[in-house]
LUMDONU-19370 format. One record per residue (C-alpha): x, y, z; residue number from 1. Coordinates in steps of 0.1 Angstrom, whole numbers, padded with zeros to 4 digits. Example, Ala and Ser with C-alpha at 12.3 -4.5 7.8 and 13.67 -1.06 7.14 Angstrom:
<site c1="0123" c2="-0045" c3="0078" resi="1"/>
<site c1="0137" c2="-0011" c3="0071" resi="2"/>
//
This chain:
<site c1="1536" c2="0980" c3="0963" resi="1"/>
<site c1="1519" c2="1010" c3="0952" resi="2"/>
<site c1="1533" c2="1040" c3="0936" resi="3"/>
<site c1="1526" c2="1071" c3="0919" resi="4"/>
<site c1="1520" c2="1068" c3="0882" resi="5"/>
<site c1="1515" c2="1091" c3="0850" resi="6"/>
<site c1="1487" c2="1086" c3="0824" resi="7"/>
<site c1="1464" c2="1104" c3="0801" resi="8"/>
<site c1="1430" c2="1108" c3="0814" resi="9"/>
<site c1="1397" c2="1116" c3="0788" resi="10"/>
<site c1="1366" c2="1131" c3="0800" resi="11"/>
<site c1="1336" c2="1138" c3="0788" resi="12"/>
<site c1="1323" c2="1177" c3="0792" resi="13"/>
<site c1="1287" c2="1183" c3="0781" resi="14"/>
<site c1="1271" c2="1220" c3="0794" resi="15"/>
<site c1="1239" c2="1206" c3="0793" resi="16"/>
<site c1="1211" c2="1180" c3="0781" resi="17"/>
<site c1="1209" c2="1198" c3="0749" resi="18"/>
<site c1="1245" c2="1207" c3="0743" resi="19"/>
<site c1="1269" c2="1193" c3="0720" resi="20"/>
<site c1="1294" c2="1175" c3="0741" resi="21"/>
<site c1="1332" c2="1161" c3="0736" resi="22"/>
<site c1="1361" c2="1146" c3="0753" resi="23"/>
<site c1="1384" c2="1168" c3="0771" resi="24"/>
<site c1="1423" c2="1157" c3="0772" resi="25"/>
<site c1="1442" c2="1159" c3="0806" resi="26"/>
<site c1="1475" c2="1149" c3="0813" resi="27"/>
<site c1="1477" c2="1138" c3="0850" resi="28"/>
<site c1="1513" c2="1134" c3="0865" resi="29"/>
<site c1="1527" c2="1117" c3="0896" resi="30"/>
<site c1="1491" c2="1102" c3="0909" resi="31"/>
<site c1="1496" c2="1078" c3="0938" resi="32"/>
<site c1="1481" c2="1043" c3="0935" resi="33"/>
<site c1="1465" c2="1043" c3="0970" resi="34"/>
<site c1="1436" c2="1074" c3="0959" resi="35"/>
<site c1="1401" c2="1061" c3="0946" resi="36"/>
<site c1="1393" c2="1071" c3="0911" resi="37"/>
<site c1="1367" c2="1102" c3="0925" resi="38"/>
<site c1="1395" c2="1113" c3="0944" resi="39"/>
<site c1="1418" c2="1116" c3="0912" resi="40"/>
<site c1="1392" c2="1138" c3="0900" resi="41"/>
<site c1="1391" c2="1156" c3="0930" resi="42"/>
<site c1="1428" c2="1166" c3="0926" resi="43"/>
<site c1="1424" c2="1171" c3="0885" resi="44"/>
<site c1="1392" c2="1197" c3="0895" resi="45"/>
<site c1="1417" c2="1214" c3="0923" resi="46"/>
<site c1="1440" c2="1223" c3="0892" resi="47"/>
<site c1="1413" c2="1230" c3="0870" resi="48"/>
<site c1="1400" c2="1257" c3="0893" resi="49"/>
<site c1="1432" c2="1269" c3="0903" resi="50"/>
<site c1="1436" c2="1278" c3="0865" resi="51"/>
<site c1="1401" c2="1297" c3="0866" resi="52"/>
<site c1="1379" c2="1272" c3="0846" resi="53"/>
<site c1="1350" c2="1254" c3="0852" resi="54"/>
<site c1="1352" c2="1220" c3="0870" resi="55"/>
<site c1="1343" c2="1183" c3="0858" resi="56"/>
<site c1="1310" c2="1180" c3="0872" resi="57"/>
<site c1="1304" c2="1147" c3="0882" resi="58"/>
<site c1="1275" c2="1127" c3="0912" resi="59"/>
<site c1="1289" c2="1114" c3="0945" resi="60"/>
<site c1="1277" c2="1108" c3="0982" resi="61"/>
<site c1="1292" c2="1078" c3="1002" resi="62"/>
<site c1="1319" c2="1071" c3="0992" resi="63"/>
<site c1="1312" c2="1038" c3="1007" resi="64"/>
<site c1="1297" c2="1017" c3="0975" resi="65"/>
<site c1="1264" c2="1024" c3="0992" resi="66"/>
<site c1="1244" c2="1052" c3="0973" resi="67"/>
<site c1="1253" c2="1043" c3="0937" resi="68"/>
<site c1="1255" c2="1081" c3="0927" resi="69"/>
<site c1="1288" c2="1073" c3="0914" resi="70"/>
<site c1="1278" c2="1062" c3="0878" resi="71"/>
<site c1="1308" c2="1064" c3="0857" resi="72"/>
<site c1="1317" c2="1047" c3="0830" resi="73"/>
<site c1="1354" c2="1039" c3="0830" resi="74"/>
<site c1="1375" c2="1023" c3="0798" resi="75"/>
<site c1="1338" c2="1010" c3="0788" resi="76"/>
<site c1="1326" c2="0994" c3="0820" resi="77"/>
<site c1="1299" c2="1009" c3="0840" resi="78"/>
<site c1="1316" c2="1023" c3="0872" resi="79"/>
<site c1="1351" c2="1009" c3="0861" resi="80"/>
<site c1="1372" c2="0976" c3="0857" resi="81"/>
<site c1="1360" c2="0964" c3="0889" resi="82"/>
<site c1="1339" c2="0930" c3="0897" resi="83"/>
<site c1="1314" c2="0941" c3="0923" resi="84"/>
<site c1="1326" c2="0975" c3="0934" resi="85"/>
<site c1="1308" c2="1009" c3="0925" resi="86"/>
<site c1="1330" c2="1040" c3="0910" resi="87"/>
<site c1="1342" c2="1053" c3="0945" resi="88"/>
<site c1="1357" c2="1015" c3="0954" resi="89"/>
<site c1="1378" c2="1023" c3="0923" resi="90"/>
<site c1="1419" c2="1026" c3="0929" resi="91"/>
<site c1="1442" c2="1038" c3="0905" resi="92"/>
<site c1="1461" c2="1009" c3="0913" resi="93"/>
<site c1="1440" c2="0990" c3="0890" resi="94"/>
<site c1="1455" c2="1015" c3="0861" resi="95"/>
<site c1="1492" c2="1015" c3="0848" resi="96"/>
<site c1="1516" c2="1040" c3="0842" resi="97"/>
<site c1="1512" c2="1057" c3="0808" resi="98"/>
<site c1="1473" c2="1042" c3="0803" resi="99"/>
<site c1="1447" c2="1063" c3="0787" resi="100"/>
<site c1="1417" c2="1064" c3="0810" resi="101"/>
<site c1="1384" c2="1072" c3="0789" resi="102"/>
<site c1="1358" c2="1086" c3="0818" resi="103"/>
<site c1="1320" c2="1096" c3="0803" resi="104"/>
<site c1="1286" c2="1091" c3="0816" resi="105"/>
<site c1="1259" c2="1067" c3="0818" resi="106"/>
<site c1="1243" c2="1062" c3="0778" resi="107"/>
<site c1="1208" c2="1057" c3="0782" resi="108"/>
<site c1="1178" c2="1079" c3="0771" resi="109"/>
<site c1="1164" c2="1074" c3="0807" resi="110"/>
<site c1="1193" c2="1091" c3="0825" resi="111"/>
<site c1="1191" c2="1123" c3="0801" resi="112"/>
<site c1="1232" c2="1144" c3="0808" resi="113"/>
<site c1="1226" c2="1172" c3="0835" resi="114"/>
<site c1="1266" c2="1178" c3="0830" resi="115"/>
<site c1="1295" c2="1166" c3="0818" resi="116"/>
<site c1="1296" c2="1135" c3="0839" resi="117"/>
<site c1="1264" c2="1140" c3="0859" resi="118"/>
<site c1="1231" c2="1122" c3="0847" resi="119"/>
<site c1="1197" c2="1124" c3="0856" resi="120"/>
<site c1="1181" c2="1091" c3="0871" resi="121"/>
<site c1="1149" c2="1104" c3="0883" resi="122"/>
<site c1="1133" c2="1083" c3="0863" resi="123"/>
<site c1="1141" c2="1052" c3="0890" resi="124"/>
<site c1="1125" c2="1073" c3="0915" resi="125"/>
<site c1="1091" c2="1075" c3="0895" resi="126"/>
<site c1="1094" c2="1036" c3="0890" resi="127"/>
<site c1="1096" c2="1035" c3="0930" resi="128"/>
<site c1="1067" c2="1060" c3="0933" resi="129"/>
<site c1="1045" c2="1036" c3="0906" resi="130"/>
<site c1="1046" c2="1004" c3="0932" resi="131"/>
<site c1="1079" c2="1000" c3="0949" resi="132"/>
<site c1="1067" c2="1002" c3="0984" resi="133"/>
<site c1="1041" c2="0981" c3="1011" resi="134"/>
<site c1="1008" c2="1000" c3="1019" resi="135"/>
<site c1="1008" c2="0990" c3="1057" resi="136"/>
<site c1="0983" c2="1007" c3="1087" resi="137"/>
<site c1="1007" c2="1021" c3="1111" resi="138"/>
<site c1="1008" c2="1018" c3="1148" resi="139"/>
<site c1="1026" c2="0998" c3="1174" resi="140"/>
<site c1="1052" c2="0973" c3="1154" resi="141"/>
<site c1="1046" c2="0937" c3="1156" resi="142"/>
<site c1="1065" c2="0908" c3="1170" resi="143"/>
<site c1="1094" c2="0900" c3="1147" resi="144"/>
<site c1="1086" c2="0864" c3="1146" resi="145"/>
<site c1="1045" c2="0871" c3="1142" resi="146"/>
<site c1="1050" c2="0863" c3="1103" resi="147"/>
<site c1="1070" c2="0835" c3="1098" resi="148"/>
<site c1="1090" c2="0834" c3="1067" resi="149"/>
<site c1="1112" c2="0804" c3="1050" resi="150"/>
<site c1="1141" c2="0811" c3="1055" resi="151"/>
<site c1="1149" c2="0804" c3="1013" resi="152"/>
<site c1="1121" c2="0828" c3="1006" resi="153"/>
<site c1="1138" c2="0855" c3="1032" resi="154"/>
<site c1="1176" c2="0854" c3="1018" resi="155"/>
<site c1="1162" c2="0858" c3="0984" resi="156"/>
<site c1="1141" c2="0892" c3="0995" resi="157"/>
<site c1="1175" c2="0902" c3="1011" resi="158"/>
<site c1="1198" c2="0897" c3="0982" resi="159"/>
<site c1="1169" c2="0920" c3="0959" resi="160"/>
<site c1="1168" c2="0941" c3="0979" resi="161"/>
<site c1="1206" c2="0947" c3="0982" resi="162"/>
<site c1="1198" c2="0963" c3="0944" resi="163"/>
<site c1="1211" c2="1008" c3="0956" resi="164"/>
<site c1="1193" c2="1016" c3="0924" resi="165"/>
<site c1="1231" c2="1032" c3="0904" resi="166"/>
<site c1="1215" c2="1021" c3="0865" resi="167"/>
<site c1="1249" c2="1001" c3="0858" resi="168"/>
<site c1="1224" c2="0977" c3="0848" resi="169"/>
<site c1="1210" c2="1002" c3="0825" resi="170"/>
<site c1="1241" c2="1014" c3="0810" resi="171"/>
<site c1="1265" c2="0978" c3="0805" resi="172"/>
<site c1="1225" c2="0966" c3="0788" resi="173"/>
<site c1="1232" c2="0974" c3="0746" resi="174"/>
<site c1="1186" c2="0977" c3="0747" resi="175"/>
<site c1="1192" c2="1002" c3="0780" resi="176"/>
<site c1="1167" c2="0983" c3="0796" resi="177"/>
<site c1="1163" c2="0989" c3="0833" resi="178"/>
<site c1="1146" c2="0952" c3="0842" resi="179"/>
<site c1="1172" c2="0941" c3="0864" resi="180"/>
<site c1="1165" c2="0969" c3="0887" resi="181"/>
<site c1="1128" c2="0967" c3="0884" resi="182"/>
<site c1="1125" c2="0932" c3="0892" resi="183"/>
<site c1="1146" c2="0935" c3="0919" resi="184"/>
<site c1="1125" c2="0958" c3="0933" resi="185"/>
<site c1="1097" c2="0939" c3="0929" resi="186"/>
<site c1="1108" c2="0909" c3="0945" resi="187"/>
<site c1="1120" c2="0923" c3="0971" resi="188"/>
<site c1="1086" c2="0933" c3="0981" resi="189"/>
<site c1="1065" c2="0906" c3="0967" resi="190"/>
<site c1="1083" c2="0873" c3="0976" resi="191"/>
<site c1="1073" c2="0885" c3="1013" resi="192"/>
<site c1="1039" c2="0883" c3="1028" resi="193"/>
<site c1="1036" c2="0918" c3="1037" resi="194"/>
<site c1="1041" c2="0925" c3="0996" resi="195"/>
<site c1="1018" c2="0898" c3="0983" resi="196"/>
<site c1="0984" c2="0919" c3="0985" resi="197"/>
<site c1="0996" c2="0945" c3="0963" resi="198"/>
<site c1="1018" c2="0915" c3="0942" resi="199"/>
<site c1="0997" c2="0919" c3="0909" resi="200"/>
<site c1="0992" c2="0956" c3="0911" resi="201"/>
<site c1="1028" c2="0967" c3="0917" resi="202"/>
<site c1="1041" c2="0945" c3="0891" resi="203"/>
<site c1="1017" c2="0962" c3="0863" resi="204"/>
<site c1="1028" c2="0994" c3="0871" resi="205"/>
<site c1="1066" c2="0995" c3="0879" resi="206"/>
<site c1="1065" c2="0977" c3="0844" resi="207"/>
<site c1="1044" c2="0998" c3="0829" resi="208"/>
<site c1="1063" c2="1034" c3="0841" resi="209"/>
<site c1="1094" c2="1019" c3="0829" resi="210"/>
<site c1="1079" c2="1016" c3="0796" resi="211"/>
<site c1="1067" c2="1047" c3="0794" resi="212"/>
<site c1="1105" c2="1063" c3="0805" resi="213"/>
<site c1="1118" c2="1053" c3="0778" resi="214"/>
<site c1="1138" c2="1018" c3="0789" resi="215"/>
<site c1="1141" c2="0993" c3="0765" resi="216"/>
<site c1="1135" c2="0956" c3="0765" resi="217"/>
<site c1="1160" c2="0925" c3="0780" resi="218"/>
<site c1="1172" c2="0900" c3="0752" resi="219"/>
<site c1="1192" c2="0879" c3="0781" resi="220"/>
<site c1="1226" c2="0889" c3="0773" resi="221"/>
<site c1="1232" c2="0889" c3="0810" resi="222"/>
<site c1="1257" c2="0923" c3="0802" resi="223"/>
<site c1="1239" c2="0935" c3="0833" resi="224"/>
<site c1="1238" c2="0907" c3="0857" resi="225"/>
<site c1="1278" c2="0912" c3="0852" resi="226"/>
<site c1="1283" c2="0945" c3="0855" resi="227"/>
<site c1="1261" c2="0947" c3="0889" resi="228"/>
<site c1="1280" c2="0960" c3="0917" resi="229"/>
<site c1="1258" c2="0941" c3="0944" resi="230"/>
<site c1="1256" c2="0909" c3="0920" resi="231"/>
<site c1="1219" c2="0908" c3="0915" resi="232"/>
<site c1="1205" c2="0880" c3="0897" resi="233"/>
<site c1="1188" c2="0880" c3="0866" resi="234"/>
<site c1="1166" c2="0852" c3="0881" resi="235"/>
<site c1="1143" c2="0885" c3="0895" resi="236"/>
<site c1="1138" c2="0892" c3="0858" resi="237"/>
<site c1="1123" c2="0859" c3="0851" resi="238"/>
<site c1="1103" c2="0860" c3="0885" resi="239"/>
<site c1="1089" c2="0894" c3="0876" resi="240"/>
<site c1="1077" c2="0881" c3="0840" resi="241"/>
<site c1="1059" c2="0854" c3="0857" resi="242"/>
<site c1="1043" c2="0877" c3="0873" resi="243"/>
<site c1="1038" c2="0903" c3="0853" resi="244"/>
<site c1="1018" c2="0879" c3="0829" resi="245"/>
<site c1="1002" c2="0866" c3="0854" resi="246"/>
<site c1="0982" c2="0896" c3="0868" resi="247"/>
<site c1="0977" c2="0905" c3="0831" resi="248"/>
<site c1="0958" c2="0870" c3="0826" resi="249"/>
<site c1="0939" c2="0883" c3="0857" resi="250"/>
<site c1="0925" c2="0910" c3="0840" resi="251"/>
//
């Protein structure tokens, strides 16, 4: 049964990208069980303000495990100690009374610190913008069933494109590489028909922007595979290699 609990909660505070930024000590008291993690820090920035200082700054939209803005890292795992959940699916009923709680950002020198916990992942968007969409004539939609796809081929699109772009990957990957969300991306377009024109192209230069972003390389240690809140496989990785060489050979 749940119940209200005590416990000493560390978070990072950074003014800016540039700043020098520490761990700031709070000690929270009587916190029930039953409130999500961003919700805790919704109380702890209500007493924050109340005492005329400047609240933890931190990224949320859903709420739902949808958006992935939520990118925490809580007691070392990206978005907390949660299998398959994102920040905001995070209780305090996973913590006990009188645990230290150690909150800070995503590490990675493609999600540069906006604020305290708040980083900047633009950079996936300009991944996106390189090749992460279908150039299709528009008009009058066709038939569902006028491209027939196996059904194998279809649930493995779907489960890629599950991927809501949060970087966990990124940050539980000791390189910081950003591969498993690239090759998700990928495959999501080009195991389907409708991707498979642009197949070569958009695998050159997704890969190619998250070189130049500063991501580094995978070394299969599967950290991020793990720490995935929609469970992507590392199987895209693989399939976007393939393909990636591939379309080089072309050339």
């Amino acid at each position: 049964m749940d119940k209200n609990i005590s416990f000493t909660l560390k978070v990072w505070r950074q003014k800016g990208p540039k700043a020098k930024g520490s761990f700031e000590t709070f000690q929270m008291k009587d916190i029930h069980q039953s409130i999500s993690l961003l919700e805790m820090l919704d109380i702890l920035n209500e007493r924050i303000i109340n005492e005329g200082k400047e609240p933890i700054v931190f990224d949320h939209d859903c709420r739902e495990g949808i958006c992935g803005m939520c990118s925490l890292y809580v007691n070392g795992h990206p978005h907390g100690p949660g299998v398959r959940a994102t920040t905001c699916q995070i209780y305090m009923r996973r913590f006990n009374d009188g645990e230290t709680i150690t909150i800070e950002p995503w590490r990675s020198a493609g999600f540069p610190v906006i604020r305290d916990l708040m980083v900047d992942r633009s950079s996936y968007d300009k991944i996106i913008q390189a090749g992460g969409y279908v150039s299709v004539n528009t008009g009058a939609p066709q038939d569902a069933n006028a491209i027939l796809i196996p059904k194998d081929i279809a649930e493995k699109s779907m489960d890629a494109a599950s991927c809501i772009g949060c970087g966990s990957c990124v940050a539980a990957c000791k390189n910081g590489s950003a591969m498993l969300f690239v090759s998700a991306k990928i495959s999501q377009l080009n195991l389907l028909p409708q991707g498979k024109v642009e197949a070569a192209r958009r695998a050159k230069a997704m890969v190619s922007k998250m070189d130049e972003l500063g991501f580094g390389n995978c070394t299969n240690t599967r950290a991020c595979e793990a720490e995935c809140p929609k469970g992507i496989s590392i199987s895209n990785i693989a399939r976007m290699n393939r393909e990636f060489i591939s379309a080089k050979l072309k050339d």
